[in-house]
N, C-alpha and C positions, 0 to 999 in steps of 0.2 A: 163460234160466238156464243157468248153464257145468254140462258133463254132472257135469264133479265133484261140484257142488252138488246135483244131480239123485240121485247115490249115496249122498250122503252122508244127505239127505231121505228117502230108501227106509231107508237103515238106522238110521236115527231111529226112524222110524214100526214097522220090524220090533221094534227092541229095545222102544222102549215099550208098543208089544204083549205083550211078553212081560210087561214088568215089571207093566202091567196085572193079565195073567192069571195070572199066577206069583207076586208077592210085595207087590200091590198089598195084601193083606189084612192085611200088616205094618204097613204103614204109616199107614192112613185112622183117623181118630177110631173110638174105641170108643162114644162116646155122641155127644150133641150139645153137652154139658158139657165139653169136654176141647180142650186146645187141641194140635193135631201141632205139635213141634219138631223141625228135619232141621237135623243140624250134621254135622259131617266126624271126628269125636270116636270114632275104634275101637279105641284103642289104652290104655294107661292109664288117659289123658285121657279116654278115653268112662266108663269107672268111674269116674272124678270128677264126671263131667257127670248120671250117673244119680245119682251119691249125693245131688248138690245138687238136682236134681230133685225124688229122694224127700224133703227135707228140706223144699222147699217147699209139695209134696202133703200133708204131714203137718202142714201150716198150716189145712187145709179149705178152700182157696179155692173159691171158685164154678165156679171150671172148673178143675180139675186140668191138669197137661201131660204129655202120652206122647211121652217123649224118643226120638228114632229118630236111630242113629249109622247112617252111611253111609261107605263109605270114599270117600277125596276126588275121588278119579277119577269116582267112578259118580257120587256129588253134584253134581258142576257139570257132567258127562254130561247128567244128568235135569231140571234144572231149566228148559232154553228150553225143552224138548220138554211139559213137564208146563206150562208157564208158556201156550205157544199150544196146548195142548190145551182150556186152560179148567177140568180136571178132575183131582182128586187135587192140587189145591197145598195144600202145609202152611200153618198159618197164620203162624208165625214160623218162621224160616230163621237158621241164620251162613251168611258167609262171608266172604273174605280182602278187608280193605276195600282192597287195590288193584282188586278186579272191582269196584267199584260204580260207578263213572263208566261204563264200557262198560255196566255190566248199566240203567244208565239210558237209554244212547243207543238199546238194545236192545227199550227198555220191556219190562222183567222185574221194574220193581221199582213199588212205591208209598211215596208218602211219609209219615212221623209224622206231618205240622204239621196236620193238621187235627183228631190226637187231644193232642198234649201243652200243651196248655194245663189238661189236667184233672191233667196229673202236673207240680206246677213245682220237683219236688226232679229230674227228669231234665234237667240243664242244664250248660252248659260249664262253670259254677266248681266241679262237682262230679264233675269225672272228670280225666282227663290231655291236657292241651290237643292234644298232637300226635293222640291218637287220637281226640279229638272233632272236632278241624276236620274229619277227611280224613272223619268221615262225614258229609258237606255236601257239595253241589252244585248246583252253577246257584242258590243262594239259599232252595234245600230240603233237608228235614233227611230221611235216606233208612235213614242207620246211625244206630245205637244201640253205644258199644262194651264189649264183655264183658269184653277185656284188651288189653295191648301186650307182645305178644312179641320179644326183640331178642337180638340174637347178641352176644355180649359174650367176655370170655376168661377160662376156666379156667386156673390156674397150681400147679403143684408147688413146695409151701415148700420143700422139704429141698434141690429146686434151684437154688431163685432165692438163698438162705441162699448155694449153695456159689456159683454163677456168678455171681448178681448181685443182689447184696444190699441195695442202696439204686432197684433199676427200680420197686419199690413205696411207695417212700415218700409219692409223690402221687395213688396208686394211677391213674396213668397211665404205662403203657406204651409208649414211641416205637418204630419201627422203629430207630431205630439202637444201643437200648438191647438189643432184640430180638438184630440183627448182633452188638455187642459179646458177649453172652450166649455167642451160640452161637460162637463161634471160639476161646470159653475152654473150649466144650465140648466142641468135635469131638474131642480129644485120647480123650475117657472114651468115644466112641459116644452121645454124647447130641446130641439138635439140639433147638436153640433153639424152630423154629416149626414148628408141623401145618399144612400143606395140607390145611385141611378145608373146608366149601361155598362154593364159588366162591363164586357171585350173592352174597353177602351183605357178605362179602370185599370183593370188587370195590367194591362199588356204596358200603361204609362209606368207602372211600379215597377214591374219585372225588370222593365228597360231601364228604371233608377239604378235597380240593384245590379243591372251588367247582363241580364237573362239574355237567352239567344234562342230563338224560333228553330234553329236549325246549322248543325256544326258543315253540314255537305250538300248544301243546298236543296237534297230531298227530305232526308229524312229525319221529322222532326225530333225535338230533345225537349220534352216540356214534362218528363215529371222529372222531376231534378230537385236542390235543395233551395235553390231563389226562389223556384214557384211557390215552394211552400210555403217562406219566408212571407213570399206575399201575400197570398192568402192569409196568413199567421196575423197580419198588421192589423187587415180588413176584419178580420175573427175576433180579435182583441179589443177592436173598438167596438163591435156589434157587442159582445159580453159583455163590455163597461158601461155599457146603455147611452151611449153618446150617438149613437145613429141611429137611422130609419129600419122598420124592420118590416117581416115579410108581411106583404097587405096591404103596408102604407104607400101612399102616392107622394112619393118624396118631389114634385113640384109642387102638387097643392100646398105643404106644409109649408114651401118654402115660400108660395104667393099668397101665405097667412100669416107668415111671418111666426112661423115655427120650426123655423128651418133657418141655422147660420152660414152653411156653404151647401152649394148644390154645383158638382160638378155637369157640366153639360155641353154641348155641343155650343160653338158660336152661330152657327143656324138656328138656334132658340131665340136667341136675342131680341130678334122681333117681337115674339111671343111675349116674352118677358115685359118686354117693354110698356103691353097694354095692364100689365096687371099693376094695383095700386100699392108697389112697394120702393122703397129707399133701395137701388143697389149699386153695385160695382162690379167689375170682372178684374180675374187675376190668372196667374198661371193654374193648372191642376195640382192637386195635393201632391207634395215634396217630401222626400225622405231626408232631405239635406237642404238647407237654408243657402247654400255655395250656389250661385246662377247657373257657373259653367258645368252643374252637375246636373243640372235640370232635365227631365224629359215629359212632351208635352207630347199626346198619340197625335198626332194625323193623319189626313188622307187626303189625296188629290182626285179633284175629276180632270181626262184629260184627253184631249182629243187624240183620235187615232183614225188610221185610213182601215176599215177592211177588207182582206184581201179579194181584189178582181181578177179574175181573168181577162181582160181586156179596157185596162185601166186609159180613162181619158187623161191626158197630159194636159190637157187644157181645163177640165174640171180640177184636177185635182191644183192646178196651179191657182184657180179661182178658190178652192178651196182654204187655200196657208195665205190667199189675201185675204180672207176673213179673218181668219188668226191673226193675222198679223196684225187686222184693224182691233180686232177686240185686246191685243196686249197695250193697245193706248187708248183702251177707250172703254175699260172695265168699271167703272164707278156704280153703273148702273145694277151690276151681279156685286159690286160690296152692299150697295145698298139692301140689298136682299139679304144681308146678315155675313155675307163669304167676307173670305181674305182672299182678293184676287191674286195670281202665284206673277204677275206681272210686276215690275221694280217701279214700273212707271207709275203706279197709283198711288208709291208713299210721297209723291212729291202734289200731288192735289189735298187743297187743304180743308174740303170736306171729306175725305177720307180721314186725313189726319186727327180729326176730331171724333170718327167714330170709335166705338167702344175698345171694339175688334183689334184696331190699326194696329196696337203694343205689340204684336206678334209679329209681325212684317218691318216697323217702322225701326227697330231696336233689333244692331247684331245678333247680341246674346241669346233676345227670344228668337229668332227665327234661327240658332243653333240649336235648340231645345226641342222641333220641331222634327218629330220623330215618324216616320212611315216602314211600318213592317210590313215588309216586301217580298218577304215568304215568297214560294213559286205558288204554293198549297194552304195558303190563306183562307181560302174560302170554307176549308174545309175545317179548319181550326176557330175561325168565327160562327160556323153555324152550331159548334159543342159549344163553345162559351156563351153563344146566344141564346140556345134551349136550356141547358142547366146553368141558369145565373143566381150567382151568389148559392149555390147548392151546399158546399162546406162552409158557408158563413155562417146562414141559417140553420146548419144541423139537420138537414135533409140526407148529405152522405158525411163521408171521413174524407177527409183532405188527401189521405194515400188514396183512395179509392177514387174518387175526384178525378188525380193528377193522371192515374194507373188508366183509367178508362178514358180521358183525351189523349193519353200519349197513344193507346192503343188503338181507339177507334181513327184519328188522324194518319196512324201511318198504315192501317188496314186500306183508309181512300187512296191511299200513295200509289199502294203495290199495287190495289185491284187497276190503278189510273195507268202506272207502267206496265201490266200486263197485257193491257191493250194491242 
């Protein structure tokens, strides 16, 4: 074993120690009735996740559930470590369904199929297709999904009214409507685009232009000539002076109303919502103005079992009754700003009125609705995380950029296979 590995297994074992002795008493079942749920939910969103909680405990089910928010770090920290302990696993889990193909290779997870045949309203025609396939693998069903979260674009009417008055008519936005925008704007101090999260950015463009994370399922292909392309777009409009640049808080500009699109997460929404401006939401910035060519990033949170050594059949079957209740009874997590990945909430008609719903309520958009599913995802998000917007800004060269995630990502591959 490589000595790194050796410190890294010592401070596994110290910290779960601790967590053991320290704050394991948070966490473990109150009776033998109760099923532990550990989601990543501490923010808002974790007071959505309790309420819905409480809403179901106040059904009387046979086993109640004690909702336990973790923050995300410490969540996917704990779980190998608790998972080869044997000891203290929750009995239902979220987590971000691009971990699930590794958390299988890992054996960390177990699968549904040997209980959903008792629930036949849990099934693909009754959720959002992209977030049901990706919880499948090798031919086993692993995820169960709670929502589809996607990064889409916020827009200032009183802007687009003065700059560009007809970029919404097909409520798709191209980059060169984007350019056009902004070079009628720079005059006022206003710019067209927010440089806001890279990864989501990147990866929505790549996936316009046909880009592909990986030709054999390990090993990735990302310097290539679409990356560069994309990049190329992003670069073009930083030089033309129509975007946000490095230092600037592309929200604030945009809740000053110096700011004409700002792509962002539909988890902002809320946020958004308090500040004192005119807006709307639309797809993320488009290469092509065609629907059916559209691609909007996502991601799913989604419930998974993980793996017991001496799994209760009756918990886990109290378990997929929760599921099953929150697929008809998800309003409460749109409200918190989600698209719930359930079919049942396009037909409630406060959902339908919310911002968000166009993504779900509308074939098209919920075909647009892209999850990169990588095995090695994680490893590829945390390079685009740390160096964002680095060849935009002129920090490196685009070949050197592309040269050093192609190679640092598939350096985690091999050191992960040589295991």
């Amino acid at each position: 074993m490589k000595k790194s590995h050796v410190f890294l297994t010592l401070m596994l074992t110290v910290c779960f120690s601790f967590f053991i002795g320290g704050t394991f008493n948070k966490v473990h079942a109150d009776s033998n009735k109760q099923i532990v749920f550990w989601n990543p939910f501490t923010g808002p969103d974790g007071t959505s996740m309790q309420k819905l909680v409480n809403k179901y405990n106040k059904t009387n089910p046979e086993y109640k559930v004690k909702n336990v928010s973790l923050t995300e770090a410490d969540m996917y920290s704990k779980i190998p470590t608790i998972v080869n302990s044997k000891k203290g696993i929750p009995d239902l889990q979220i987590v971000h369904v691009e971990r699930i193909k590794d958390y299988v290779h890992n054996g960390l997870l177990d699968s549904y199929d040997p209980y959903l045949n008792q629930f036949p309203k849990i099934k693909k025609s009754n959720y959002v297709p992209e977030a049901w396939n990706n919880g499948s693998y090798q031919g086993k069903r692993y995820g169960l999904p709670l929502d589809i979260h996607t990064t889409f674009m916020y827009y200032n009417k009183d802007l687009v009214k003065k700059y560009c008055p007809h970029a919404l008519d097909d409520n798709i936005v191209t980059f060169k409507e984007i350019e056009a925008a902004g070079q009628k704007a720079k005059k006022d101090g206003v710019v067209s685009l927010g440089l806001t999260w890279w990864k989501p950015n990147f990866l929505s463009l790549y996936g316009q232009l046909g880009g592909k994370l990986t030709k054999n399922g390990k090993d990735p292909t990302l310097d290539n000539k679409t990356a560069r392309k994309a990049i190329g777009i992003y670069d073009k409009l930083h030089k033309a002076g129509v975007t946000s640049t490095d230092g600037q808080d592309p929200m604030q500009l945009f809740l000053t109303n110096k700011e004409i699109f700002h792509p962002e997460g539909i988890w902002m929404n809320n946020q958004i919502k308090e500040g004192n401006i005119h807006y709307g939401v639309t797809n993320a910035p488009q290469i092509s103005s065609d629907p059916d060519k559209m691609v909007n990033w996502s991601s799913s949170h989604q419930f998974v079992l993980l793996k017991q050594p001496n799994r209760s059949k009756a918990k886990t079957k109290a378990a997929l009754k929760f599921i099953n209740w929150v697929r008809t009874n998800s309003l409460t997590w749109a409200q918190a700003g989600q698209n719930p990945a359930s079919l049942a909430i396009t037909k409630n008609k406060e959902y339908r009125n919310m911002q968000q719903s166009f993504l779900i309520t509308s074939k098209t958009e919920q075909k647009s609705l892209k999850i990169f599913d990588y095995r090695y995802n994680g490893y590829l998000a945390d390079y685009l995380d740390r160096y964002t917007y680095d060849p935009v800004f002129g920090k490196t060269s685009t070949a050197h950029y592309l040269k050093k995630m192609q190679n640092t990502v598939q350096d985690e591959v091999d050191e992960q296979m040589s295991d």
